[in-house]
N, C-alpha and C positions, 0 to 999 in steps of 0.2 A: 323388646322382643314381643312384647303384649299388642303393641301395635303392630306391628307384622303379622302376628296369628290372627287379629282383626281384621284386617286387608284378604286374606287369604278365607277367612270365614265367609266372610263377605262375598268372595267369588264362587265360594262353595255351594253358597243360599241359593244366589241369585240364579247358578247351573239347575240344581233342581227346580225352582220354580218355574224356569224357563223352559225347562225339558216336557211340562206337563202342558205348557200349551203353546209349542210349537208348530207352527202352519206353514202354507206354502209362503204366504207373503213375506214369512222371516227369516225359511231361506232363502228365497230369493236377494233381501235383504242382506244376508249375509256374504251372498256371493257378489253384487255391488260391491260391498263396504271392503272383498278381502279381492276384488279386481283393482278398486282403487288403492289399495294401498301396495298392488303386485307394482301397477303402474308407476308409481308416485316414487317408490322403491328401485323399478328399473331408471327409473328420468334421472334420479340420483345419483346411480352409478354410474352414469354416464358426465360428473358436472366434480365441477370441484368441493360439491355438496356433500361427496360420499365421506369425506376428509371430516369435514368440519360436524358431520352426522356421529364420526366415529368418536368424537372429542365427546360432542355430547354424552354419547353414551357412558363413557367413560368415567366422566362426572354423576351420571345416573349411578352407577356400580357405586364408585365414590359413597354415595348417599346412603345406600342401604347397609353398608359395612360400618359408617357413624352409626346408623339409628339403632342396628344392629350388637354394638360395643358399648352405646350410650356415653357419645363423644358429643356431649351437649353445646358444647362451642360450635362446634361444626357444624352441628345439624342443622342449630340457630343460624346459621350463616346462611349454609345452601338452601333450608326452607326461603327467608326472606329474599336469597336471589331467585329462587325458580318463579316465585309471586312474581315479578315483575320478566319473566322469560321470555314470556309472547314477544314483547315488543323490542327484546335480543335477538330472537331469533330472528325477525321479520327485517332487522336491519342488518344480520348477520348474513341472512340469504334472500337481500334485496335484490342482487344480479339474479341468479337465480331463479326466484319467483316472479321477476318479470320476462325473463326468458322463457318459462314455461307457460305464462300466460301467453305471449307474444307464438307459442306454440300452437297454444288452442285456439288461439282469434285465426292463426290460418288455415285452420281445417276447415273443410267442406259441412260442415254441420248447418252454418246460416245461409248458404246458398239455397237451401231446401225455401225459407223464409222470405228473403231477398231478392229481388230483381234487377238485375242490372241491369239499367236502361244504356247505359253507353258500353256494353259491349261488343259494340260493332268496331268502335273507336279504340280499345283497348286492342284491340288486336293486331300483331303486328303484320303490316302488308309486306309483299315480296318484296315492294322494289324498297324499304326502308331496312330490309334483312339482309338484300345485294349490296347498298349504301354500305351498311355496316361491315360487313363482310371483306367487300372490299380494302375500306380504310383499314380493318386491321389485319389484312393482308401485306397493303402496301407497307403500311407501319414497321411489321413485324420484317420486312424485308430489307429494311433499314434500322431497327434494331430503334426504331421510336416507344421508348415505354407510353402506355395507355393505361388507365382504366376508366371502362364505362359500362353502366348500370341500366338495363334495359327495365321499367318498371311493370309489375304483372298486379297481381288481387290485392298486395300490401302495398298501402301508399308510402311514397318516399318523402312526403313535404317537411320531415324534418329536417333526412338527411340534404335535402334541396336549399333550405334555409341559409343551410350555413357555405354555400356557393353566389353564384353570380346568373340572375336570369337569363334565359338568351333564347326561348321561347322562337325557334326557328324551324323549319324543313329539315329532317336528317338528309344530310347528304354525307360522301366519303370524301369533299373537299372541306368541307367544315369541319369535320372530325378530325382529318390532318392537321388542318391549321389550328386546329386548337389546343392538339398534344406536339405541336413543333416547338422544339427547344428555346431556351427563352424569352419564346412569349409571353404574354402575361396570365393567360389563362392555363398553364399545360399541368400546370403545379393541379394535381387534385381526379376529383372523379368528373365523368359528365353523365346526366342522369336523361333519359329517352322515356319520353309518357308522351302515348298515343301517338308515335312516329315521327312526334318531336321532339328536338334537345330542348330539353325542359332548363336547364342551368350548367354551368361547368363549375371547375375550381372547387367541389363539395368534397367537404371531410367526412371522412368512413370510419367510424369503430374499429378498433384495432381487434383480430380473434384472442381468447384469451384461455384455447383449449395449450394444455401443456402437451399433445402428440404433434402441436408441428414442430417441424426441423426450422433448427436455428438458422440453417441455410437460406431460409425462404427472409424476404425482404419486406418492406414496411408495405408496399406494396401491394402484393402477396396478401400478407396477412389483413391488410383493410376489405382487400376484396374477399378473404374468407368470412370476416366479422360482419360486411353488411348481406351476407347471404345466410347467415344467422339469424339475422333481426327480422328478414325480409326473407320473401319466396324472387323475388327477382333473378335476373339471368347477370353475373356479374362476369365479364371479360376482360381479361388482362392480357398485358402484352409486355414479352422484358424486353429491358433496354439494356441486357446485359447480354442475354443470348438470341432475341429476336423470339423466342418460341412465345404460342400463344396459349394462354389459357383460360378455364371456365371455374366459375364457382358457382356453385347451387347449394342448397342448404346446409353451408357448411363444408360441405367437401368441393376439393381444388380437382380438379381433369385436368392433369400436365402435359404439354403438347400437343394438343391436341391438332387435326388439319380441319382446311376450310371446310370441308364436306362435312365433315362430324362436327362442326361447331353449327353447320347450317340444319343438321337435319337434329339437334338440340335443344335449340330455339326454335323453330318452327313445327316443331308437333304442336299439334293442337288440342294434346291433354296437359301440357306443359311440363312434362316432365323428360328428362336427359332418356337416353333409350338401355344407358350404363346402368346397372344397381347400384342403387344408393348406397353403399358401404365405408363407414369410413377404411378399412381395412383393404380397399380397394387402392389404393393410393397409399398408404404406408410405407416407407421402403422403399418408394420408388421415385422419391425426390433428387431433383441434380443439381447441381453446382449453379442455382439462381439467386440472387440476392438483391433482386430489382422487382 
């Protein structure tokens, strides 16, 4: 108990001391330090982090009711586990904290710093948007499952890696012939950087958010997971119902038609013209499983 009245002294001191010379700089300070952690807080709730956040704490309460009762076993135990915590935690919310980095590397922060010299080449021209457009029209009118991965500011070269180069001209006959059944290439994603098919046959991250519907197909869900990792424009096409659709950060745009899938892709702020919600798409999943 002596130590707890410690701990609490301790905060007690430090309030007054700190009360007497208080400046702007350390509110400001404070409003930093209580932004970042509103932040840090919402990113949570939104991750399977918020779970595994609540265990901790859990364990936290735990701790103060031993030290509290002077259940010396115990205390002994969770002081010498919390010492080596850090590097529990960091492997506990390894998904996680690279997903939220993988968040801030795509914000517009380094662009301020940065120049892109090949943005002329990044960007996708008309007639490789018709290309596209086309094939997964025709695809989708035939009930040819697709997916293909148009690449934007995050590079794909891993998920590239583990496909087959092919480094060609987008056309809507090569995109056919490479998701036509039984070929050799149809199995997988094909990846589009700078208005060429950069590879096909590439494995996508499965999503591993628990609001999608079981409904939805391996498919489905790989094109929701690499629009996760990545700001890319991810396009699906079922082979079950023909409908086509989009993923962007994470959220699936079901059925979408050619026109709204063209005028999607082709803004030139790169973002869908839909609000981003996941709550927009909830509910409103159908009977796909391709």
């Amino acid at each position: 108990m002596s130590y707890l009245n410690q701990i609490f002294n301790g905060f007690g001191n430090m309030t007054v001391n700190t009360s007497l010379t208080i400046g702007i700089i350390d509110i400001l300070d404070i409003f930093i330090v209580a932004f970042i952690i509103y932040k840090i807080i919402f990113w949570i709730k939104e991750t399977r982090a918020w779970t595994l956040l609540k265990g901790i704490f859990v364990i936290f309460i735990f701790y103060i009711f031993a030290v509290v009762l002077k259940l010396n076993t115990i205390t002994w135990i969770l002081t010498n586990t919390i010492s080596v915590g850090i590097i529990a935690i960091i492997v506990v919310f390894q998904p996680e904290l690279r997903r939220a980095l993988e968040q801030l590397g795509k914000g517009k922060m380094f662009e301020l710093f940065i120049k892109d010299t090949d943005n002329n080449n990044d960007k996708l021209t008309s007639k490789t948007i018709d290309e596209i457009l086309k094939a997964s029209d025709k695809m989708a009118s035939v009930k040819t499952g697709a997916l293909i991965l148009i690449e934007k500011s995050v590079p794909l070269g891993e998920l590239e890696r583990t496909g087959i180069p092919i480094d060609a001209v987008v056309t809507s006959q090569l995109l056919i012939n490479i998701f036509e059944k039984d070929t050799p290439l149809h199995d997988g994603a094909v990846i589009i950087r700078n208005n060429r098919v950069a590879a096909a046959t590439c494995f996508l991250p499965l999503t591993e958010s628990n609001d999608i519907s079981m409904e939805l197909g391996t498919r489905h869900r790989a094109a929701i997971g690499a629009s996760e990792v990545s700001d890319a424009y991810v396009i699906v096409v079922s082979e079950e119902t023909g409908y086509i659709s989009m993923a962007k950060d994470g959220i699936l745009y079901r059925n979408v038609s050619i026109e709204t899938l063209r005028g999607m892709i082709s803004s030139e702020s790169g973002k869908p013209s839909i609000k981003k919600k996941l709550g927009l798409w909830k509910g409103r999943q159908s009977d796909e499983k391709n």
